[in-house]
C-alpha positions as CSV (number, residue, x, y, z in Angstrom):
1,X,0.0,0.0,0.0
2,X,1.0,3.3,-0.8
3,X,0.2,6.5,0.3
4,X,0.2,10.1,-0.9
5,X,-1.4,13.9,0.6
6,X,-1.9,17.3,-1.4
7,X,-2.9,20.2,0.7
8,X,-6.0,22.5,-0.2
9,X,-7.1,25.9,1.1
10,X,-11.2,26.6,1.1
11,X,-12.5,29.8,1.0
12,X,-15.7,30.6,2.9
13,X,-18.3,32.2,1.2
14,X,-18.6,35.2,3.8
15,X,-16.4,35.6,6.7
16,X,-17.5,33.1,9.5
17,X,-17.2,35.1,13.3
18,X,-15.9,32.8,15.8
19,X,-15.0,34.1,19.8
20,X,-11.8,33.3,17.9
21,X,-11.8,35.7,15.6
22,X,-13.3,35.8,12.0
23,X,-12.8,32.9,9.7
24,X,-12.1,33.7,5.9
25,X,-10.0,30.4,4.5
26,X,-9.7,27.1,5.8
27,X,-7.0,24.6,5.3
28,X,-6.8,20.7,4.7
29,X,-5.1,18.1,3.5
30,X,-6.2,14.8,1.5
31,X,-4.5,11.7,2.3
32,X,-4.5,9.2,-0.5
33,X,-4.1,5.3,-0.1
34,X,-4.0,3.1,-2.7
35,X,-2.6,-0.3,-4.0
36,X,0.5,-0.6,-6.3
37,X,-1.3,-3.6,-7.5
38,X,-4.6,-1.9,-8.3
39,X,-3.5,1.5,-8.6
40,X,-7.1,3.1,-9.9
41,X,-8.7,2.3,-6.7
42,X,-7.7,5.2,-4.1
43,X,-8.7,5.4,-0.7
44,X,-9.3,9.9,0.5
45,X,-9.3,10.9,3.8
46,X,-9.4,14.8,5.3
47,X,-6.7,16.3,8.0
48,X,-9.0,19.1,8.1
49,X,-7.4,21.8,11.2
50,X,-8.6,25.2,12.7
51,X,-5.9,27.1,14.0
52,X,-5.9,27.7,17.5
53,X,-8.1,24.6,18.2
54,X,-6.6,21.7,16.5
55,X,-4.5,20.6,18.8
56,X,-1.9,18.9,16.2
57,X,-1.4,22.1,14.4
58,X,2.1,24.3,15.0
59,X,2.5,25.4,11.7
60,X,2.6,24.3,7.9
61,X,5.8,23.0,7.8
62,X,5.7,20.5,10.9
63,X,2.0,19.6,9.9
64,X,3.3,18.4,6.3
65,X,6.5,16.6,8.2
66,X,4.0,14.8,10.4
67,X,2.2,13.7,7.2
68,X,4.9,12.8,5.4
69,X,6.1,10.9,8.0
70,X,2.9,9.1,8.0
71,X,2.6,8.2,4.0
72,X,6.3,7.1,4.6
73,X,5.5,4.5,7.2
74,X,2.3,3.8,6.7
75,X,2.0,0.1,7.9
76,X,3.3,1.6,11.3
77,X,0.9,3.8,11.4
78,X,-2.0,2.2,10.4
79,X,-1.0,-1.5,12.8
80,X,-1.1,0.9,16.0
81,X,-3.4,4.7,16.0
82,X,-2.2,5.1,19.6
83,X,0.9,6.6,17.4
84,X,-0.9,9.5,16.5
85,X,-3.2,10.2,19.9
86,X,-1.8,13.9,19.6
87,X,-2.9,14.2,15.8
88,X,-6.6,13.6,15.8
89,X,-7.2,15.4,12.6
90,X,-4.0,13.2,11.0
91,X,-5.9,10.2,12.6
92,X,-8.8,10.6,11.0
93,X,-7.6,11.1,7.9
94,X,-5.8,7.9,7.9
95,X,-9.0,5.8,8.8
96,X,-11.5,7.3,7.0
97,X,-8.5,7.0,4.0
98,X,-8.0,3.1,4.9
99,X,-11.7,2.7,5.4
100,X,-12.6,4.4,1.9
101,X,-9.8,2.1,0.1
102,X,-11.3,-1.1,1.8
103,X,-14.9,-0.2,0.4
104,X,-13.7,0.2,-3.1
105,X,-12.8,3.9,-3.1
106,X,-16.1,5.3,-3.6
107,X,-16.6,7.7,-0.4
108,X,-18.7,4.7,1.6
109,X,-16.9,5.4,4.8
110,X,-19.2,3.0,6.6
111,X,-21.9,0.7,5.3
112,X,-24.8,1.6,7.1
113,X,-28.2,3.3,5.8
114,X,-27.1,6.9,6.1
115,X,-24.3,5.9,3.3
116,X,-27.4,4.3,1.4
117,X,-29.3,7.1,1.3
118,X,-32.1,5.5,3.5
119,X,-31.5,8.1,6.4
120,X,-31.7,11.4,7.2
121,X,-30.0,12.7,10.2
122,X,-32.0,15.7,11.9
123,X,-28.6,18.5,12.6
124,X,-28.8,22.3,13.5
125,X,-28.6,25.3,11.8
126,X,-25.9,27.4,12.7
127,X,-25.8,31.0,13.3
128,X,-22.3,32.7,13.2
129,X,-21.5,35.4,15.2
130,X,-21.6,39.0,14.1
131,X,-23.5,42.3,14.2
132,X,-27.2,41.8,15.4
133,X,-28.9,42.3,11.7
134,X,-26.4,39.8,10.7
135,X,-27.4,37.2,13.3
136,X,-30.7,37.7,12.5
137,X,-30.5,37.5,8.9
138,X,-29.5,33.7,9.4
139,X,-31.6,32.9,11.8
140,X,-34.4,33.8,8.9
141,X,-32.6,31.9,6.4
142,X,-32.4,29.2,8.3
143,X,-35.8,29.1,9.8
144,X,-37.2,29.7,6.0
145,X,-35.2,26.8,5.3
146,X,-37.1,24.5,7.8
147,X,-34.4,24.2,10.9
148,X,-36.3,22.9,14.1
149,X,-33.1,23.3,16.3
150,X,-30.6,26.9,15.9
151,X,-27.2,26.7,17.6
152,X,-26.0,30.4,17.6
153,X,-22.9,31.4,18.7
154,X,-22.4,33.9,21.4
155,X,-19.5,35.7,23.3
156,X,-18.8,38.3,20.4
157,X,-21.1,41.2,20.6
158,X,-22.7,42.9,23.6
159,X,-23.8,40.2,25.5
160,X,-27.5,42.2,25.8
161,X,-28.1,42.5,22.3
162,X,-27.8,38.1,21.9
163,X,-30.3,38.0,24.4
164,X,-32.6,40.0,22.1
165,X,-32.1,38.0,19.7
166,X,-32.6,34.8,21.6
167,X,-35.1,36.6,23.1
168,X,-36.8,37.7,19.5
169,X,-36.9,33.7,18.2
170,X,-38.7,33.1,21.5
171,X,-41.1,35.4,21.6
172,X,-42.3,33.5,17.9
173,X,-41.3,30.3,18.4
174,X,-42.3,28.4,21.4
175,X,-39.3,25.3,23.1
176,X,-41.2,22.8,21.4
177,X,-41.6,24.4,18.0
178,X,-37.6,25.7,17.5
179,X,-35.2,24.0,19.7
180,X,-32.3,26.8,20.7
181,X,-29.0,26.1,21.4
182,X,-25.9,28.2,22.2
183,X,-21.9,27.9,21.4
184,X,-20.5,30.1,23.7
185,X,-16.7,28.6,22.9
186,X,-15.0,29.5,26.7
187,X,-16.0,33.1,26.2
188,X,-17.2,33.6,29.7
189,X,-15.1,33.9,33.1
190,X,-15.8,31.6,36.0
191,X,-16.6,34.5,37.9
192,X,-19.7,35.7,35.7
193,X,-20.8,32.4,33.7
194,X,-23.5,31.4,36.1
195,X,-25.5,34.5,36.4
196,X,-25.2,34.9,32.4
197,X,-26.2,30.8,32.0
198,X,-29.2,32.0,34.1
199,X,-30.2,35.0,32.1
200,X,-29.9,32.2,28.9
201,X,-32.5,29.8,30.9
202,X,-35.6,32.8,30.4
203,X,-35.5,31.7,26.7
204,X,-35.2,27.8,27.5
205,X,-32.3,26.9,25.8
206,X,-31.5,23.1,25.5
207,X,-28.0,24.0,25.8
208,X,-25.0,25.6,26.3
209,X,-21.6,24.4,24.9
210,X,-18.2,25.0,26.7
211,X,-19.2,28.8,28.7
212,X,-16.0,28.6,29.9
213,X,-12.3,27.8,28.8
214,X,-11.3,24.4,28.9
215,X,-8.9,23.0,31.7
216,X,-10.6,24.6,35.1
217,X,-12.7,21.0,35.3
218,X,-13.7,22.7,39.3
219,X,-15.0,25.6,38.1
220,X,-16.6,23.5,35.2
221,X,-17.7,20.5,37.9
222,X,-19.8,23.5,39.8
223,X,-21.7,25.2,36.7
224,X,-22.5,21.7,36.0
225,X,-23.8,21.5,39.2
226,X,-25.6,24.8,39.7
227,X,-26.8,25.3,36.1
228,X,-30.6,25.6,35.2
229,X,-29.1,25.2,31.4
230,X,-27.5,22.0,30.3
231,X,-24.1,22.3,29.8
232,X,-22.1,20.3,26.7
233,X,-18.3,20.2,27.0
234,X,-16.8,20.9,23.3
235,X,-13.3,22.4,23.8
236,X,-12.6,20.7,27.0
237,X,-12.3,16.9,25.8
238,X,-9.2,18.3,23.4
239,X,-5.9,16.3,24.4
240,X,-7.5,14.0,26.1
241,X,-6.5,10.5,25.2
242,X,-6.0,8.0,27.5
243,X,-9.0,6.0,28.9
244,X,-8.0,6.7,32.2
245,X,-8.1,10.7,31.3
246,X,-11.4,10.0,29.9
247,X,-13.3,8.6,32.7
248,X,-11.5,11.2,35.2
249,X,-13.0,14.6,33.2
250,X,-16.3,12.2,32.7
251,X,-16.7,11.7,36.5
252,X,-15.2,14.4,37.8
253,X,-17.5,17.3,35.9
254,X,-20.4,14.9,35.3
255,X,-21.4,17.1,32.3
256,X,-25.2,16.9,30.9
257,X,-23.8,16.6,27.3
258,X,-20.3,16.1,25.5
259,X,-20.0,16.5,21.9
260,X,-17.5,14.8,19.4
261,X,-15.4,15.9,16.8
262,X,-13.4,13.1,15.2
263,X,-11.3,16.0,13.9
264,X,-10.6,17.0,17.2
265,X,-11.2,14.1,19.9
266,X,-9.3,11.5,18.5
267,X,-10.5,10.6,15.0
268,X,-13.0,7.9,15.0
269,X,-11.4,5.5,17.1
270,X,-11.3,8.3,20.0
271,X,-14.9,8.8,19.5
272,X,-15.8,5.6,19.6
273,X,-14.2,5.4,23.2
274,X,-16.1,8.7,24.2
275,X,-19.2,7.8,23.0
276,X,-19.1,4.3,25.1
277,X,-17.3,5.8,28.3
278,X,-19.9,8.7,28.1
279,X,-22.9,6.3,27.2
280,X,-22.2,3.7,30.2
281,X,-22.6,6.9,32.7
282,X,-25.6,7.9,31.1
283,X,-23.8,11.4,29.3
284,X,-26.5,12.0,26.3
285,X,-23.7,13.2,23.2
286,X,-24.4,14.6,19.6
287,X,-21.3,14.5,16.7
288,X,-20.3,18.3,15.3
289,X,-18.3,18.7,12.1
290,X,-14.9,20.5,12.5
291,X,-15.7,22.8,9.6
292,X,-14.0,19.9,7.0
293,X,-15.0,20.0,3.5
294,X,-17.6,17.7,1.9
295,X,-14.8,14.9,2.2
296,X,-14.6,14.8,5.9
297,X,-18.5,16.0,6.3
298,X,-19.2,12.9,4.3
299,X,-17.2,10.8,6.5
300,X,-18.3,12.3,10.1
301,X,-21.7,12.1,8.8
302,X,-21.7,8.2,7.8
303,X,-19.9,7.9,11.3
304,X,-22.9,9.9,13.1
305,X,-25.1,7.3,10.9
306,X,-23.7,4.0,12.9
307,X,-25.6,4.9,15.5
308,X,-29.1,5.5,16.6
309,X,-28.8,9.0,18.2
310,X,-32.1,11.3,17.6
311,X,-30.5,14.1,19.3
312,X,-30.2,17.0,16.4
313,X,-26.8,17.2,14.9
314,X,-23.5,19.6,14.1
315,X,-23.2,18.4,10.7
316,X,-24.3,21.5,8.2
317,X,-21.6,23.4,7.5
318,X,-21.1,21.7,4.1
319,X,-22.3,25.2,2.6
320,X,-19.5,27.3,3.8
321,X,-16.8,27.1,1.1
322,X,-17.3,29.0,-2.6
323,X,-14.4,25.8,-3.8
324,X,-15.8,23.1,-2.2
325,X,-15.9,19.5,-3.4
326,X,-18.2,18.2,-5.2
327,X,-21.0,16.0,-3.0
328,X,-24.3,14.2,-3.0
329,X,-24.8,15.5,1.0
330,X,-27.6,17.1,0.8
331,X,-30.0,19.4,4.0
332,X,-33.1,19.4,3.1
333,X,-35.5,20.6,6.5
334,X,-33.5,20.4,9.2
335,X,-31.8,17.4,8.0
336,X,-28.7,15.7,6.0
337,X,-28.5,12.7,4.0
338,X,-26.8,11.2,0.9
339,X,-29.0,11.9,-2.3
340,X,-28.9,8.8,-4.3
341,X,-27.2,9.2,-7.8
């Protein structure tokens, strides 16, 4: 087996506002697995990385190395993933790669009836950050377009005018006709998240992802505690690879929800592990893209699809990029699924 990867840049169609800072390209890169012997058939597989976030990502230059590295001893790579624990977006890559080559090169990461086209997976509609008549521009679009469940991100405007807006979708739509979630990506302090949480629970938000920054599990152990909003931990499962490390941030914070980003938490093999350490303690979870292309969507989403989870979704940001690759994924009311050719 031999492998190859090509880097590609994807620009978004308008500039995507993150607590980060505002998103105008994206970068991944396509790992290619094939057989000398049957050469025609190639496996693809997305490193797809957000800088600042993926934890595996210095720079360009020791990015490529590490990839290199990988296509040049593949066999070691692929006999043990514990090799690359601290590149879950290299990881992931690699399986859905190997996976894709085993199934004939044709994108069918996994054969289950999401890659059929049989299902439909309900997700949310997301609402970037930006100035309020932005915000509420997409929340429009996006209820026009038949969403049942917003996530908006908050943290980067006056923390007043997203309650207006919150308060706005509310004051139309009752909990049990638009489900509302928020992303508020560690933007608030420990010192003022739980009186802000509280001011989220008047609009009966289902929940509220990662208030604060990741690594202060006490602080995070007592909103979970004290909240009248469920809390999902995003951010905070990031370098955490061991089993061991799992079950200690699982019991010690006892969060209401975690959600999984192969990308980010340890490709699919660390998922796998999070979604059966979280599900034996009774931790409901949901599966969020990490902003990949319509390669990695693809991928995350037929992952999502071997299991029977009815919770709504992160999986529809396959719209972002003006360049992006060609797909049958398709969100059509609130939901995704694989348009038969």
């Amino acid at each position: 087996m031999k492998a190859s990867f090509n880097k590609h840049t994807f620009y978004f169609k308008r500039p995507s506002g993150t607590s980060r800072g505002v998103l105008t390209e994206k970068h991944s890169w396509f790992i290619e697995l094939f057989d000398e012997n049957n050469p025609s058939i190639k496996g693809s597989g997305e490193c797809s990385i957000i800088p600042g976030l993926s934890p595996d990502f210095i720079d360009f230059e020791s990015y490529e190395n590490k990839l290199n590295e990988v296509c040049l001893n593949l066999e070691k790579f692929i006999s043990n993933f514990d090799l690359l624990n601290e590149f879950p977006s290299i990881l992931f890559g690699l399986e859905t790669a190997l996976l894709d080559l085993q199934n004939g090169g044709k994108q069918i990461i996994f054969n289950n009836s999401f890659s059929s086209g049989d299902r439909r997976i309900p997700i949310n509609g997301l609402i970037w950050m930006g100035d309020a008549d932005f915000m509420q521009e997409q929340i429009e679009q996006k209820l026009n377009e038949g969403f049942s469940c917003l996530k908006m991100k908050i943290g980067a405007i006056d923390f007043d005018a997203e309650l207006k807006i919150l308060a706005s979708i509310r004051n139309r739509f009752s909990s049990d006709k638009i489900t509302l979630r928020v992303d508020a990506n560690g933007a608030f302090t420990p010192a003022e998240a739980l009186k802000k949480i509280q001011q989220l629970s008047d609009f009966e938000i289902h929940s509220i992802e990662q208030p604060i920054q990741k690594g202060q599990w006490n602080e995070m152990k007592q909103l979970c505690v004290k909240t009248n909003v469920p809390i999902a931990l995003d951010e905070e499962l990031i370098g955490i690879n061991s089993t061991t490390e799992k079950i200690n941030l699982l019991e010690t914070i006892q969060p209401q929800y975690i959600i999984l980003k192969p990308s980010l938490h340890g490709g699919i093999t660390g998922c796998k592990e999070w979604i059966s350490l979280a599900e034996e303690r009774s931790i409901p979870w949901w599966v969020t893209s990490a902003l990949e292309s319509n390669i990695g969507l693809n991928a995350v989403c037929q992952f999502t699809g071997e299991y029977q989870n009815n919770l709504p979704q992160g999986l529809g940001t396959g719209g972002l990029y003006t360049n992006n690759i060609e797909s049958n994924l398709t969100i059509e009311n609130g939901e995704i699924y694989l348009k038969k050719a």
